[in-house]
Every structure is written in structure tokens, then in C-alpha cells.
C-alpha positions in Angstrom: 216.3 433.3 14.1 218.8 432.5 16.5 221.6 434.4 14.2 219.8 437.1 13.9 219.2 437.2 17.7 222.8 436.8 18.4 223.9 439.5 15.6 221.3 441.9 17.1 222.8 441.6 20.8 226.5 442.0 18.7 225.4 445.7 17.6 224.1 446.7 20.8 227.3 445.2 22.3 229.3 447.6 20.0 227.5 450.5 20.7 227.8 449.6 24.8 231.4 449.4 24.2 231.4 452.8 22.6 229.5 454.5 25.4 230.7 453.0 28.4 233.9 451.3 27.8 236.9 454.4 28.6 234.9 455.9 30.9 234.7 456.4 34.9 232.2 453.9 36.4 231.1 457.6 38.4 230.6 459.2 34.9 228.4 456.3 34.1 226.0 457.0 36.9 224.7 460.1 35.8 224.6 459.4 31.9 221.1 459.1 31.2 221.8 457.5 27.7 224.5 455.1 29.5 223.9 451.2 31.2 225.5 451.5 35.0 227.4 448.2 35.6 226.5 448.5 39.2 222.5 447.9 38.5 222.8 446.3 35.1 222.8 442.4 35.0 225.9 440.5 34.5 225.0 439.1 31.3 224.3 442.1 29.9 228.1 443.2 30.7 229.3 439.9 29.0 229.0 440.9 25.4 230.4 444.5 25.5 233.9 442.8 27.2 234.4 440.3 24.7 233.5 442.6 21.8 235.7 445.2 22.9 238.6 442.8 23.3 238.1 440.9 19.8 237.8 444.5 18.0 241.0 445.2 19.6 242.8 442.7 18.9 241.4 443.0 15.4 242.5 446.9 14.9 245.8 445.3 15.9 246.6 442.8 13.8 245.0 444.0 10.7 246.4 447.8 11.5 249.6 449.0 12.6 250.8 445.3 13.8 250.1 444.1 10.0 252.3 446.7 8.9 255.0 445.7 11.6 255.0 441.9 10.9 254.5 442.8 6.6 251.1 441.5 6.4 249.9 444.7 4.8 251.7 448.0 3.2 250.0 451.5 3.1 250.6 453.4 0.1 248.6 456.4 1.6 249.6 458.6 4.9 251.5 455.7 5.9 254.1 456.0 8.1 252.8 454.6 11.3 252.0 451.4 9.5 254.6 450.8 7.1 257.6 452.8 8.6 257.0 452.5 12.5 257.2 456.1 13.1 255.9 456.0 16.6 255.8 458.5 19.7 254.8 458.8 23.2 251.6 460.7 21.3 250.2 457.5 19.8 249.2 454.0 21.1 247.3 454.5 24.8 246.1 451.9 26.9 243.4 453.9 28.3 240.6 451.4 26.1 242.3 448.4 27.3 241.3 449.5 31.1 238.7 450.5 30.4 237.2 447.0 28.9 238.9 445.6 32.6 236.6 447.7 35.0 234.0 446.5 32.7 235.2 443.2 33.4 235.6 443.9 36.8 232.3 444.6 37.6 231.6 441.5 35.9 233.8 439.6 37.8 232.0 441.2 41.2 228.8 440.7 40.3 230.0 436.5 39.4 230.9 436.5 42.9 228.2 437.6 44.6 226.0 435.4 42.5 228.1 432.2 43.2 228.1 432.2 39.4 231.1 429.4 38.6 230.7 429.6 34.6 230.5 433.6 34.6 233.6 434.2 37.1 235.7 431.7 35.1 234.7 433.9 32.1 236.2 436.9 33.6 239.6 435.5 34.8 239.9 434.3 30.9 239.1 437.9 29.6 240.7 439.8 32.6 243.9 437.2 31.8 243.3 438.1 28.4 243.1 441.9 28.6 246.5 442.4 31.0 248.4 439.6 28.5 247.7 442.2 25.6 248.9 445.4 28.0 251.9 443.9 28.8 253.2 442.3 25.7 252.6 445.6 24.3 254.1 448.1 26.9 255.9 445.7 29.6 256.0 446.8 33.1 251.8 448.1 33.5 248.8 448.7 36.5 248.0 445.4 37.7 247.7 444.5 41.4 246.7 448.3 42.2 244.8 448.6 38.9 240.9 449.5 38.7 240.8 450.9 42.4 239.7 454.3 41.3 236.3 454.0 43.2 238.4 453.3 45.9 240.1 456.6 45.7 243.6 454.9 44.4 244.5 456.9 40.7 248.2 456.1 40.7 248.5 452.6 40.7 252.0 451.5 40.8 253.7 449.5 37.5 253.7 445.7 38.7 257.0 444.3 37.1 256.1 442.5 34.0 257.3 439.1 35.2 254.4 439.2 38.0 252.2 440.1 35.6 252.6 437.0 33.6 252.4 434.9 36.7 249.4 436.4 38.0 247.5 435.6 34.1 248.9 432.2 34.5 247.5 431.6 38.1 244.2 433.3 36.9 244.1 430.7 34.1 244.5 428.0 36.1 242.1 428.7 38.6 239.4 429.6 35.1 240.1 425.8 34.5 238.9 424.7 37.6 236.0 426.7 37.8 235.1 425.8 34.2 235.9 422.1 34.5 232.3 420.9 35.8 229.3 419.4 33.7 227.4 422.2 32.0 224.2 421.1 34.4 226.2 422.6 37.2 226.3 426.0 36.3 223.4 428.5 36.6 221.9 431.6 34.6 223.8 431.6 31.6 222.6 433.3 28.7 223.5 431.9 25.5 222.8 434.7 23.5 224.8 437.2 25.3 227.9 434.7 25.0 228.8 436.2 21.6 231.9 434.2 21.3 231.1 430.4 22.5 227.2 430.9 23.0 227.2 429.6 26.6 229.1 426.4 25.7 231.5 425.8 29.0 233.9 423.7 27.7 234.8 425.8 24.9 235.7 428.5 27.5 237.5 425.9 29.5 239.7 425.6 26.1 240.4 428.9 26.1 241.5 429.8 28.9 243.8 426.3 28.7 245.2 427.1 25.0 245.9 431.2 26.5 247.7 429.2 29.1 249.2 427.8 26.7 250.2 431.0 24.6 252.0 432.7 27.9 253.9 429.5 29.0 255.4 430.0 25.5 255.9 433.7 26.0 258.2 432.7 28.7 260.4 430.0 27.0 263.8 432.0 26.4 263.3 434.1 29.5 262.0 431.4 32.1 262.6 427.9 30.2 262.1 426.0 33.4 258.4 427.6 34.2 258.1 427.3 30.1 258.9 423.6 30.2 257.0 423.1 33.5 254.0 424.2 32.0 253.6 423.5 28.4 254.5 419.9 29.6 251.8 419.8 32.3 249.1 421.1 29.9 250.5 419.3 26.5 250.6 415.9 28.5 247.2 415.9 30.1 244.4 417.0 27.6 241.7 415.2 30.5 243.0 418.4 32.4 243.8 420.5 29.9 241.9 420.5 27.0 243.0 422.7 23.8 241.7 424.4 21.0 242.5 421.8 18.1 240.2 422.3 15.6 239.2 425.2 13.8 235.3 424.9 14.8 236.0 426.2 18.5 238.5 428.7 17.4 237.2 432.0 19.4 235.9 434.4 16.7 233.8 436.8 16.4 231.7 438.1 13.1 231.1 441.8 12.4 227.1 442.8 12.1 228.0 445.2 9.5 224.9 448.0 9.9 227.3 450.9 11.4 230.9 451.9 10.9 232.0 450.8 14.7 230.3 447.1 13.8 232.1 446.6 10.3 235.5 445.2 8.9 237.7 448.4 9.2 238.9 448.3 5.7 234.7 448.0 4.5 234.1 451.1 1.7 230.6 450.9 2.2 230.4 453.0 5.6 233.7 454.5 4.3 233.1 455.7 1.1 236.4 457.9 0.4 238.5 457.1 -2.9 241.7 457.2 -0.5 240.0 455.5 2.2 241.2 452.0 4.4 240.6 449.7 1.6 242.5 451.3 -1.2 245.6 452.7 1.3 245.7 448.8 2.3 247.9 446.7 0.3 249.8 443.4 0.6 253.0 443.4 1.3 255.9 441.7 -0.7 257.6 440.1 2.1 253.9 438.2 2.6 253.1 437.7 -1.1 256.4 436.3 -2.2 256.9 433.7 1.2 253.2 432.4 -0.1 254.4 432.3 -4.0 257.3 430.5 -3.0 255.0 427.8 -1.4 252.0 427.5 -4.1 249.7 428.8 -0.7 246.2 428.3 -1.4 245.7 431.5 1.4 246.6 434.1 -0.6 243.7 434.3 -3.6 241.6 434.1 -0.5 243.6 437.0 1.0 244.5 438.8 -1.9 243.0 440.2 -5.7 245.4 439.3 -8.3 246.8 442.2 -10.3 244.4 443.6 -12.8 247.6 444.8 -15.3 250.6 443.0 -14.8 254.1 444.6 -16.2 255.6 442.9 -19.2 259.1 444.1 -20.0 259.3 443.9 -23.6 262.8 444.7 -26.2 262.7 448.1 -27.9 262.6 451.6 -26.6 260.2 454.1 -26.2 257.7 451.5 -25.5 254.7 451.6 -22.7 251.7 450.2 -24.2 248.2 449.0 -22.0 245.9 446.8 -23.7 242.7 446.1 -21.9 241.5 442.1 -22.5 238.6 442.0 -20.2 235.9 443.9 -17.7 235.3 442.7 -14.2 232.4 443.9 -11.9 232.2 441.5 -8.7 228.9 442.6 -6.7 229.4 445.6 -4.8 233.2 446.1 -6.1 233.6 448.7 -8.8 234.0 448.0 -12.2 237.6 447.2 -13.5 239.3 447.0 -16.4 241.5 443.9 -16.8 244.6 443.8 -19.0 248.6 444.1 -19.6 251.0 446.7 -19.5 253.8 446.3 -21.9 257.1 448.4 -21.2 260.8 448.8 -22.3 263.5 449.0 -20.1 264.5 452.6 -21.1 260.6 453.5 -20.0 261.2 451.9 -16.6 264.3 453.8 -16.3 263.5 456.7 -17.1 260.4 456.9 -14.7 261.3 454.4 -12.0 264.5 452.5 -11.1 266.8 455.8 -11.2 265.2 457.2 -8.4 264.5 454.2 -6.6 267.1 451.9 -7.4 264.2 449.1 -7.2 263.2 446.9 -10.7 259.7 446.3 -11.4 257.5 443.4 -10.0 256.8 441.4 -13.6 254.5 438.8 -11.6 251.4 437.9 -13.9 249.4 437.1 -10.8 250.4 438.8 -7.4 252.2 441.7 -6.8 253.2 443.3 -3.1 254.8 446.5 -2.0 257.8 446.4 -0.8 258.3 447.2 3.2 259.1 450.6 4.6 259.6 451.6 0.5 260.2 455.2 0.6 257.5 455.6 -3.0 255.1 453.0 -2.2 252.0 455.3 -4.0 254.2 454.9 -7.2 255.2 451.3 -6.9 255.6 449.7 -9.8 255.1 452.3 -11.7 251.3 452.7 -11.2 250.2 455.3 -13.3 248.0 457.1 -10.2 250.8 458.7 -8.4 248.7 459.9 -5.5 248.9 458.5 -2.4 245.8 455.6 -1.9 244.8 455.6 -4.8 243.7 452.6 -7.1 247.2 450.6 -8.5 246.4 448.6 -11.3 250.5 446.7 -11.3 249.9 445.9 -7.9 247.3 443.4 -5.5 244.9 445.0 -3.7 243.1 442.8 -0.7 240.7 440.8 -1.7 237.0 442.4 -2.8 235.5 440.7 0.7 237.5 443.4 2.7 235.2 445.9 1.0 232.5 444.5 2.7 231.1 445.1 6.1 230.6 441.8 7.4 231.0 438.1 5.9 231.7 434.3 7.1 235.4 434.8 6.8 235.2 438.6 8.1 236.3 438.0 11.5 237.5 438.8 14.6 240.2 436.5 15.5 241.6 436.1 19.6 242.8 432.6 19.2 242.6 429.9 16.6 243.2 426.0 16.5 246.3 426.6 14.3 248.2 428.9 16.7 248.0 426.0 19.5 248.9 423.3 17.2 252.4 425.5 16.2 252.8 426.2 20.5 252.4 422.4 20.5 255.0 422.0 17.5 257.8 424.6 19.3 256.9 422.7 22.4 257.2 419.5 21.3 260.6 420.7 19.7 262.1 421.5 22.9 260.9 418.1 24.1 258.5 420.0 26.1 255.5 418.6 25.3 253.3 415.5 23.6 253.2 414.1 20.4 255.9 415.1 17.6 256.7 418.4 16.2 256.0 417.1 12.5 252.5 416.0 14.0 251.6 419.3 15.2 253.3 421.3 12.6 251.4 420.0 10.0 247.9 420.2 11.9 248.7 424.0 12.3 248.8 423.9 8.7 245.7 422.0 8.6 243.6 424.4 11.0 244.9 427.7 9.6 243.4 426.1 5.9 240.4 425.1 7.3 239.8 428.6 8.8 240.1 430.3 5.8 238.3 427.6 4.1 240.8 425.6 2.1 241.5 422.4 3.6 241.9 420.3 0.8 244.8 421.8 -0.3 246.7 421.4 2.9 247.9 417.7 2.1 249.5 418.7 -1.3 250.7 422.3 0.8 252.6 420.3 3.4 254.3 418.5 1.3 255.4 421.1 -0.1 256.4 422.6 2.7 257.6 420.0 5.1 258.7 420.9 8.9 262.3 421.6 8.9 262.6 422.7 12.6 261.9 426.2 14.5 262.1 428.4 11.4 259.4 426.3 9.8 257.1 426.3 12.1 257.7 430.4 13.1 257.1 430.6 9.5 253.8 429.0 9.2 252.9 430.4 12.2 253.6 434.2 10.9 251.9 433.3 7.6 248.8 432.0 9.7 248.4 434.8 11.7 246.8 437.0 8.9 244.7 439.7 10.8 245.9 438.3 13.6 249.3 439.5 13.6 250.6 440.4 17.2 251.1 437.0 18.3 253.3 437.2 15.2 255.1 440.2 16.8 255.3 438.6 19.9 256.9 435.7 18.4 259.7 437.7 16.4 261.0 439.0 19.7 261.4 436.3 21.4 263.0 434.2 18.8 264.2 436.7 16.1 261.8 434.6 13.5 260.9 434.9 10.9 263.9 437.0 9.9 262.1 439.9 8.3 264.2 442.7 6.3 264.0 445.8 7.6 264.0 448.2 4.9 265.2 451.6 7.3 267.4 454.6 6.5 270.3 453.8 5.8 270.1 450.5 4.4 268.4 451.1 0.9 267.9 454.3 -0.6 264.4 453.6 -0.9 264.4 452.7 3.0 261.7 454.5 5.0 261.7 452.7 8.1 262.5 455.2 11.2 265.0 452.7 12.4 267.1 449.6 10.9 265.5 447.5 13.1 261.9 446.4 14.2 260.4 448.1 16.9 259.9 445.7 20.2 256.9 447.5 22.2 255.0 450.3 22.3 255.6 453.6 24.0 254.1 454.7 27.0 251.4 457.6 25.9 252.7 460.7 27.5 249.3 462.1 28.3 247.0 458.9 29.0 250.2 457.4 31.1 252.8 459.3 31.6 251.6 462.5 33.0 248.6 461.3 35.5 250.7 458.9 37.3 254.7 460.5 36.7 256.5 458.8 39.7 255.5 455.8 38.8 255.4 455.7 35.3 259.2 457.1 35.8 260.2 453.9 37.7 258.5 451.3 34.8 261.0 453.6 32.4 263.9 453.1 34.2 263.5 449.8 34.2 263.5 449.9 29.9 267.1 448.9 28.6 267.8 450.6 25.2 269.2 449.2 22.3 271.7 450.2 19.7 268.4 451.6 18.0 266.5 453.5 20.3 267.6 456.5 18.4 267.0 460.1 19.2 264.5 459.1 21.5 264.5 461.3 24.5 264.1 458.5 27.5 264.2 454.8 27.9 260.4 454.8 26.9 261.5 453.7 23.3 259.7 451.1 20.8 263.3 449.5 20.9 263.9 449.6 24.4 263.8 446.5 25.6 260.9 445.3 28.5 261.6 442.4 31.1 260.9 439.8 28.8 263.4 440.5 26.3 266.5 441.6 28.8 269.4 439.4 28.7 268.2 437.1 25.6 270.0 438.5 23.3 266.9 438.5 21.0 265.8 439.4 18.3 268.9 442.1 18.8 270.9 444.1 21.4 
């Protein structure tokens, strides 16, 4: 009962979030069909803010930011994800702000209540919320932001550097205020706590291991305020406690009754032939990094490959012989089989235009990233783009679905803080050993996705051999989850992905030779309501070698405040 309860308040969440969350708290007052924050309990405010943060963060690292970090490959209207193709037309921060006055009222109404648990909530989504903003476009609205009611609608760009102290103070003071016995707090509402269900001290954990996240954000930049305060939380866990196990990771299921409360890629509310789930692929750079490792992860991530290629002697030769029917549940049926092909075949329909071989893996099969064919690769017979590619691995048949135990929405896991511990702990700034935490990561990121017990036999496999080890792990663990994986590549230039761009492979499609390092400010949504100070966060950008034919400094490799002067991951 209590599931069905929480799932209930989960839909109505989502459909808050839809209605209310971009929009003018003075537009909310005379929508009939709309909840004013003003009159409406705090409570009631709590689900749509966490919701609207987990989906996204979810849209994120499953979308574009899978593409980025070569999770996923799209093999259908594609560009954006696969090749970076990016403008001042496309990512806007408007949604972001608008979960924050949500969570502003929330925060207000905490206060007036002399509600400890609820106001310690808000710092730890409001610190949240402004991390994402400015590891995404740098210099952003923060001290002047969500003053509209006040009559202030140009806030000015806080430098990015304040931004990160001010989430760090915030975080701190979310400890505090979350650090009493669960007796002391008053009017919480379990059921509209869609993430942690009223439990405190899972909140207090949170906002801890976030704090945890941005000291690490900081290392090459600020290594003293890094060191200073991954030791002081690593070293006191009486203080500080962490996220360590994947039981209080902070997820959030889907309800699955609407296409705003499903898993993106589901093809029951999107019922198109060239739709999310057959566009989506896995990406080679992913598959092949598991292979390599015997990871457990990727049948649970991944279908195998209904035909694999067999290159076989002779000429003329490009024979399919079907072995076997599959129907899983709601999937489609699907034939089951091997191709067998000659080289002259391949050559005549493949490799001369693309100057790329054939993937001949029986089992698991990846595009390529940025590759300039990807509907065609390896040599699927369906030359469209999305459609259905029998040589290659489509994601697993539960991301057809629209909701399911392993479906979720993921902000921060156990895993992630055991690899900040393991980089921290490499430094020497922080407890225990980096093997320790290294292989816990490991651990946590199994359990998650439900294979534990092959983690023993993984790690030793796969032993900790220093920073590249553990960035790798880390990148392989953050499946859906993939802009802390971004976030990580620029700051330490790991895991050194290939960047498949125009002029180094023929078959290159990326729109530069490098990866992109933030997101452009939206011209209309940013630029154009607030010019004078938009124009100043711009200056501040400091190109690289690849920003291109880009017009301004407002480039995806510009580089923001954290990255200046690192010499990372280029220049």
C-alpha cells in the first residue's frame, strides 16, 4: 500500500512539475488549473523539486551527455548526441530556475515554520540545482537570482568560483541543520519525501557526499580548499557521514502511466519504429572497455547482437541463416541467427566508403563515436536512420519499458563517493586507502545494478592501478548518470576518449576534434533578456584552439573559471 501511495504522489509530482515549474510565480496565481506555492503547503512543494531535478539529471546523462561521454550512439537524427553539434539555440537553463523558485518558496515557507529537517532539504536541492547550472554553463544568476517578485529581471552572473563556495557553505550549514535525532524535527511527511521518505539522516548524507562531489570539482583549480575539505569530511564520518552503500543511494523510480513519468527511451507511450529506443545504441568506446574487463554490467545494460558477422573465405558470399525465435514479454518478436560474409561483399558495400572493418563480435557490438554512417554500421541491412540493426547491440529490452526496479533516476550513488574517496585518498587527501575505496566503488556500482557477486572475481580482474583506474571505473559506473562523467574528463583529461571529428578519420562526424567543455549560453532564454550582463559572463570565456567558427567566446570549448589555467583536458 505504501508503494502505491508513494508512486501515486510521484505522478502527481510530475505533472506539478509540468504545470508550474518554468513559470512566473505571478502566472501561477491566476492559473485556475495550477497549485500557488504561496498558499500551498510545503510538503506539497517537496516532491515536484526533487522530481524535477532527478528527471533532469536523468535526460542528461542518458541523453546528450551519454552521447558526449560514449555511453550511447544515435544512429537516427543524431548529431546533437553523437557529434556535439551544439548552438546558442539549444540547451537553456530556464527549467533549471525554474525548479529553484520552486525551491525557494520551499525554503521560505521552512523558515517561517522553524522547520529544521525541511530548510536543510532546500539548501541540499537549492546546492544541488546551482552545482548543475554552473558545471554546465560556468559564470550563472546566483546571489541576485529568483528576485523577480521583487522587481530585479537582470540578475548579474556571480563568478563561478563564488558560486561553488556559496553550494559548499550551503552544504555545510544542511549538515547542521540535519544533524539532530529524527524526534527533533516536526511535520514531515514521509510520503511526499519521494527520494529518502522522511529519513533525516539519509538527507544528512547527501548533502555530505555533494559536499563531497564539489570539494573534488575544485582539486586542480583550488587544491588547498580541495584538500581542506575532502580531508575534513573523509576523516570525520561522526560529522560527516557518506553515502557508502548502495541502499541509500538517492534514486528515484519512474511511475510509468504517462509519457512525462516513464524511462525516456520506453516504446510503449512512444510507439514510433524510429523512435528513442531504436535511435539509442551502445557505443563502442563503452562496449569494448567492458569486453576488455569480462563486466558483468553490460548484459544488464545491453541486448547481445541478434546476427553477428562471420567473415568467411570465398567471394560473392553473404548468407543469413536464422537458428532461433526470441519474444521477451512486451519486446517484439526477433529472429536470432548469423550472417556469413566474404571479404569482397564487405568491400564492396562497406569499408571503401568508410575505411572502417566490420565488428565480428559473436556477443556485443557498439557504434563507433561521431561515425559519419552510423544507420549502416556494420553493414545492417536497414539503411534508414533508427531503424532495427540486427549486427549491432541494441539496449537492453528493460529500456522499452516505462518503469522497473533498475529504471531509475540516478543523482548520486554509493559508488561515485567511494571513487571521490579513492582520488582523494590518492592525493593523500583523505582516509583509508585508495585500493580500499576503489574497489568498494566497484562493489556499490554492482550492487546497484544488481550484480554483486561478480565484483570479487571483476576486481581482480581489474585491479587499481592509480588515477586512470579509478576515472575509468568511475566513467563506466556512471551509466545514465553520465555528467559527473563529463565533469570528470575536464578536469583531469580521463578517461582519454577518442574523438572521432573532421579531420581525423574520414568517417569522423564530430563538429570539432575535441570534446566540447560546457554548454552555450541560449541566445534567447539568456542572452537576450539580460544582454549586459550575459556580455560580461562571455568575456570572461577563454577559447581554445577549437572553438571554431563560433561567433563569440560563448563556445562549448571555451573554457569557464574552473578549467582556466589547468591546462586540462586541452588548451
Amino acid at each position: 500500500m505504501y508503494k502505491i501511495k508513494n508512486n501515486f504522489i510521484i505522478l502527481l509530482t510530475l505533472v506539478l512539475a509540468l504545470v508550474i515549474s518554468c513559470q512566473d510565480l505571478d502566472e501561477i496565481n491566476i492559473n485556475p488549473n495550477g497549485v500557488d506555492p504561496a498558499t500551498a503547503d510545503l510538503n506539497l512543494l517537496m516532491p515536484a523539486i526533487i522530481v524535477g531535478v532527478s528527471k533532469t539529471v536523468n535526460n542528461l546523462g542518458f541523453g546528450v551527455l551519454g552521447g558526449v561521454m560514449q555511453h550511447t550512439q544515435k544512429d537516427g537524427w543524431s548529431s546533437g548526441h553523437n557529434d556535439y553539434d551544439w548552438d546558442n539555440s539549444d540547451q537553456s537553463w530556464s527549467g533549471y530556475y525554474g525548479i529553484l523558485r520552486n525551491n525557494d518558496e520551499f525554503y521560505n515557507k521552512a523558515i517561517d515554520g522553524g522547520y529544521k529537517f525541511h530548510e536543510g532539504v532546500a539548501l541540499v536541492m537549492k546546492s544541488y540545482t546551482f552545482g548543475l547550472i554552473t558545471d554546465l554553463w560556468g559564470d550563472a544568476p546566483y546571489s541576485e537570482a529568483l528576485k523577480g517578485e521583487e522587481g530585479s529581471f537582470k540578475p548579474k552572473y556571480d563568478a563561478q568560483e563564488a558560486i561553488y563556495m556559496g553550494i559548499l557553505a550551503d552544504l555545510e550549514t544542511a549538515n547542521t541543520l540535519l544533524s539532530e535525532d529524527s524526534s527533533f524535527y516536526q511535520n514531515i511527511d514521509a510520503v511526499q519525501d519521494v527520494l529518502f521518505h522522511g529519513d533525516v539522516s539519509k538527507w544528512r548524507k547527501f548533502a555530505n557526499s555533494l559536499a563531497l562531489r564539489y570539494y573534488m570539482r575544485l582539486s586542480v583549480k583550488l587544491p588547498n580548499v580541495a584538500k581542506d575539505g575532502l580531508s575534513k569530511i573523509s576523516n570525520d564520518p561522526g560529522k560527516y557521514p557518506l553515502i557508502t552503500e548502495a541502499s541509500d543511494d538517492a534514486n528515484i523510480g519512474y511511475f510509468g502511466t504517462s509519457t512525462a513519468d516513464s524511462w525516456p527511451s520506453n516504446t510503449f507511450f512512444d510507439t514510433s519504429p524510429t523512435g528513442n529506443y531504436m535511435r539509442t545504441k551502445m557505443c563502442g568506446t563503452l562496449v569494448e572497455a567492458m569486453q576488455d574487463l569480462d563486466d558483468p554490467r553490460l548484459g544488464v545494460w545491453a541486448n547481445k547482437v541478434d546476427f553477428p558477422l562471420e567473415l568467411v573465405g570465398g567471394t560473392g558470399i553473404d548468407n543469413r541463416v536464422v537458428t532461433d525465435t526470441i519474444n521477451k514479454g512486451t519486446t517484439r518478436e526477433r529472429e536470432i541467427g548469423k550472417r556469413f560474409i566474404s571479404q569482397d561483399v564487405i568491400d564492396k558495400k562497406y569499408s571503401d566508403a568508410t575505411s572502417v572493418q566490420p565488428d565480428y563480435d559473436p556477443e556485443y557490438v557498439g557504434i563507433p563515436s561521431s561515425f559519419l554512417l552510423a544507420p549502416i554500421y556494420n553493414i545492417n541491412p536497414n539503411i534508414e536512420q533508427a531503424k532495427y540493426n540486427p549486427h549491432a547491440s541494441h539496449l537492453n529490452d528493460m529500456y522499452r519499458e516505462t518503469t522497473g526496479d533498475l529504471l531509475q533516476m540516478r543523482m548520486m550513488s554509493s559508488s561515485e563517493v567511494h571513487f571521490i574517496l579513492s582520488e582523494a585518498a590518492f592525493y593523500g587527501w583523505g582516509s583509508g586507502s585508495p585500493e580500499m575505496h576503489y574497489a568498494m566503488g566497484i562493489q556499490e556500482s554492482m550492487n546497484a545494478w544488481g550484480v554483486g557477486n561478480f565484483a570479487g572475481d571483476y576486481i581482480a580482474g581489474a585491479p587499481y592501478a592509480g588515477l586512470e583506474s579509478i576515472i575509468e571505473q568511475k566513467w563506466i559506473a556512471s551509466w545514465t548518470a553520465a555528467s559527473e562523467a563529463w565533469f570528470d574528463y575536464r578536469r583531469t583529461g580521463l578517461p582519454a576518449l577518442r574523438v572521432n571529428g573532421p579531420s581525423s578519420s574520414p568517417a569522423g562526424s564530430a563538429k570539432r576534434d575535441a570534446m566540447p567543455l560546457r554548454f552555450y549560453y541560449h541566445f534567447d532564454d539568456e542572452i537576450s533578456l539580460n544582454r549586459e550582463n550575459s556580455e560580461a559572463a562571455i568575456d570572461k570565456l577563454v577559447p581554445t584552439q577549437y572553438k571554431g567558427n563560433d561567433i563569440s567566446n560563448n563556445s562549448a570549448w571555451s573554457k569557464m573559471w574552473l578549467l582556466q589555467g589547468t591546462g586540462l583536458p586541452y588548451e
